[in-house]
N, C-alpha and C positions, 0 to 999 in steps of 0.2 A: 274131218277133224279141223279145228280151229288154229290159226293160226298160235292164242294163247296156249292152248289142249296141246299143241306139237311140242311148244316150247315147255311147256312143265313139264313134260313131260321125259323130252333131251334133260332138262339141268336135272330133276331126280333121280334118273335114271346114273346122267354122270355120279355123283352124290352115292349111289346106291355101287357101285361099280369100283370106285376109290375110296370110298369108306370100306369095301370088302378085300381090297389089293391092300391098302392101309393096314387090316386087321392083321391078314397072311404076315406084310410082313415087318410089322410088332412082335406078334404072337407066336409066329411060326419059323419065323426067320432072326428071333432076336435083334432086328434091326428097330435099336430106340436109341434115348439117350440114357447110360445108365446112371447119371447121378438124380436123374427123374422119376426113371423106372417105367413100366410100360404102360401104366394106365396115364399118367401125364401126356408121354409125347404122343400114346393115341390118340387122348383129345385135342393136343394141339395140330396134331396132322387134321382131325378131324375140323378145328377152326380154319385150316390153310385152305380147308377144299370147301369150307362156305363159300370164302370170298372169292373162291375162283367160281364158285359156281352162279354167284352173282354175274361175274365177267363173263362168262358161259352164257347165260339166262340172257342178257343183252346183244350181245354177238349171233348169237344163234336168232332171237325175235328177225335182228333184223337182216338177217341172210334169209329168212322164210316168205319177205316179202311175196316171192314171185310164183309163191308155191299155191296155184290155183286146182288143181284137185284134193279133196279129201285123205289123207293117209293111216293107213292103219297102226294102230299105237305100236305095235314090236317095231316098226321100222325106225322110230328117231329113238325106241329105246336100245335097239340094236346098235344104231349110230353113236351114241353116246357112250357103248363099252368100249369102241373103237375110239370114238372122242378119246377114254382115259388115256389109252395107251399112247395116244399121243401126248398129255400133257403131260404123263411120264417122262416121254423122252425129252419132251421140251425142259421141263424141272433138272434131270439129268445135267442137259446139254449146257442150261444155263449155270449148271454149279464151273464148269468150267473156266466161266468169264472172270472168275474171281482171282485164275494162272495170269490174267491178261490184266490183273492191277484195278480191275474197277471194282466201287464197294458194292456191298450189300445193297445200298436202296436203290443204285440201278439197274443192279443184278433182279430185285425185284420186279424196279418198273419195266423193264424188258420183257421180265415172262411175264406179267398182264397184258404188255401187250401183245404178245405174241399167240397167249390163251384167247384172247378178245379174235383178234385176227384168225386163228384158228377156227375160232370156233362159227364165225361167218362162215369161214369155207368150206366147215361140215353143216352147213344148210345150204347151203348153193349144192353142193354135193349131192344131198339128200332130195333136193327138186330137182335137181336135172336128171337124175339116175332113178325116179319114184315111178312116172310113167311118161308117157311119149306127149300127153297132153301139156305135163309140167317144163318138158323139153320146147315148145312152142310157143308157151305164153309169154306176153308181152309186161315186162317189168311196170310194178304199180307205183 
């Protein structure tokens, strides 16, 4: 599979993955806003995980670099459910910075970057750990 085929593959998969953690819990967990109500803050959770999924879709391209064998599509979709749950905790971790006095839009730019950076890591990951020939290639 191609290096583009891998990456559509990771970001939809993300997408597919946090839009269904997203739905559970609106829907199942009452966790919205309620002067909204839950089909609003659905969607706008659902706008939050475009743009990361952009951030994702870049990050991930170019951590694939080095990935010279072919891979089968379950595995970067596999990686990508595991992705969410990282940028869960990353989301999480980063509502904290807000005790620590910084505002909202660095609080933002932080978890982009951290989603960006992230998400390189789970392609570096994903070619080192796919098969032994990806363990030995020579970065392009």
């Amino acid at each position: 599979m191609s290096r583009s085929k891998t990456t559509t593959i990771f970001a939809l998969g993300f997408v597919t993955w946090a839009a269904g953690a997203m739905a559970i819990a609106v829907y199942g967990f009452d966790q919205y806003e309620p002067a909204w109500g839950r089909g609003p803050s659905y969607q706008l959770g659902l706008w939050i995980i475009m743009v990361a999924a952009i951030l994702v879709a870049i990050g991930f391209s170019l951590g694939t670099k080095p990935i010279a064998v072919p891979l089968p599509w379950w595995k970067p979709f596999a990686c990508s459910g595991a992705f969410t749950l990282v940028f869960g905790a990353l989301t999480y971790l980063t509502s904290y910075l807000g005790r620590l006095g910084l505002e909202q839009d660095l609080r933002l730019l932080f978890l982009g970057l951290l989603t960006f950076v992230s998400s390189f890591g789970a392609a570096k990951l994903l070619a080192r750990h796919s098969s032994s020939v990806n363990k030995t290639c020579s970065p392009a």
